[in-house]
C-alpha positions as CSV (number, residue, x, y, z in Angstrom):
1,X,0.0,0.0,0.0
2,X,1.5,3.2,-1.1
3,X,1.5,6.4,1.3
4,X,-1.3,7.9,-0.6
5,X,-3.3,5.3,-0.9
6,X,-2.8,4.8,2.7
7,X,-3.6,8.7,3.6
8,X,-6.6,8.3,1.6
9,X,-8.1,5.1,3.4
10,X,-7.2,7.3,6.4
11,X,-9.1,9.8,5.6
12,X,-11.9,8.1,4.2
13,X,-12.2,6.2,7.8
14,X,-12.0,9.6,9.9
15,X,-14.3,11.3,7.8
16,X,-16.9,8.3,6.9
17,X,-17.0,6.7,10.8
18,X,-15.6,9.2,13.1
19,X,-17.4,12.4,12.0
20,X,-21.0,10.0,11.0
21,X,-20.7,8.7,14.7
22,X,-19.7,11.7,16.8
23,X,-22.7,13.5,14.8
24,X,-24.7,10.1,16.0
25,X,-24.3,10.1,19.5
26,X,-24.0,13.9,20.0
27,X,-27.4,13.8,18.0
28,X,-28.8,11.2,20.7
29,X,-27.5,13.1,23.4
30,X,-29.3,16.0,22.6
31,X,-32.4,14.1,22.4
32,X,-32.1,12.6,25.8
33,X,-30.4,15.3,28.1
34,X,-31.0,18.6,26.4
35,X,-27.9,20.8,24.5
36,X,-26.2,22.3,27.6
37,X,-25.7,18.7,29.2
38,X,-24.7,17.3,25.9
39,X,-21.8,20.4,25.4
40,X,-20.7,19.7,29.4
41,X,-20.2,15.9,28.7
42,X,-18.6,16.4,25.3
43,X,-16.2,19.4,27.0
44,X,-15.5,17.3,29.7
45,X,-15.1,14.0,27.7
46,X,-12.6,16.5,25.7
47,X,-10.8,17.4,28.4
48,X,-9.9,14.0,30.1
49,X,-8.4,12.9,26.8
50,X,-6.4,16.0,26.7
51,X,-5.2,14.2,29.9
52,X,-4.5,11.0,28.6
53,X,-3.5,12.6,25.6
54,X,-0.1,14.2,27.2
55,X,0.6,11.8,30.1
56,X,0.7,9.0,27.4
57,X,3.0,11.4,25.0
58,X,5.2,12.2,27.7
59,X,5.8,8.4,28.6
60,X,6.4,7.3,25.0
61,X,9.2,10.5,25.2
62,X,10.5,9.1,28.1
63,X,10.9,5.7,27.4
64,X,12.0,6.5,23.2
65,X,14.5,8.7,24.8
66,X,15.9,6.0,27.3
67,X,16.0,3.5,24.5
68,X,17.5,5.1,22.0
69,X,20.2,6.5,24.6
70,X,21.0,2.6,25.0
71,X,21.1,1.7,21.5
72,X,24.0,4.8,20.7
73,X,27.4,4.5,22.4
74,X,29.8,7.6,22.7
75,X,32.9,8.7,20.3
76,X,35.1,11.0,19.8
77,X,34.8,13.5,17.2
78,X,37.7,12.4,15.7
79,X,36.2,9.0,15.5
80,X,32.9,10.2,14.1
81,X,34.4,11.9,11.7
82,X,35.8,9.0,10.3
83,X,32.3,6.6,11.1
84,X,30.9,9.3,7.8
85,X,33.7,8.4,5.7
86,X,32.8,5.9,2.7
87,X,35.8,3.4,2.3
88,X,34.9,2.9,-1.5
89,X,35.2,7.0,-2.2
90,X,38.4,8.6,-1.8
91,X,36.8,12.0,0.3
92,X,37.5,14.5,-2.5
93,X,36.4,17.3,-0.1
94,X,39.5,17.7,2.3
95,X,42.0,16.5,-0.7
């Protein structure tokens, strides 16, 4: 699957479920407890995501960043200079 296709079954999936069944329930909700209910539960149902939203995003930084600090050893710059130097190509650059 190609990265437009893949945007575009995306998109078709957000737009066709997620907007058809927030306009659902929201719809529903109205019915049953009245418009100023409905906007507290949706604002507040908003805001505890906005919750889980950051503690989970500043877990996933935490733990990338520990991981990736393991993976990656330290050298000189002398050294990593040399790591970017292709051994097939004389370095015509600094010749």
């Amino acid at each position: 699957m190609t990265s437009q296709s893949s945007r575009a079954s995306w998109g078709a999936v957000f737009e066709g479920v997620g907007v058809s069944m927030g306009s659902l329930i929201a719809g529903i909700s109205f019915d049953k407890i009245g418009g100023s209910l409905t906007f507290r539960w949706f604002g507040l149902g908003a805001l505890v995501l906005l919750v889980v939203h950051v503690v989970v995003r500043r877990l996933h930084e935490r733990y990338t960043m520990k991981f990736e600090l393991m993976q990656n050893e330290y050298r000189t710059p002398t050294d990593a200079i040399h790591m970017l130097d292709d051994d097939t190509q004389p370095n015509s650059s600094f010749a």
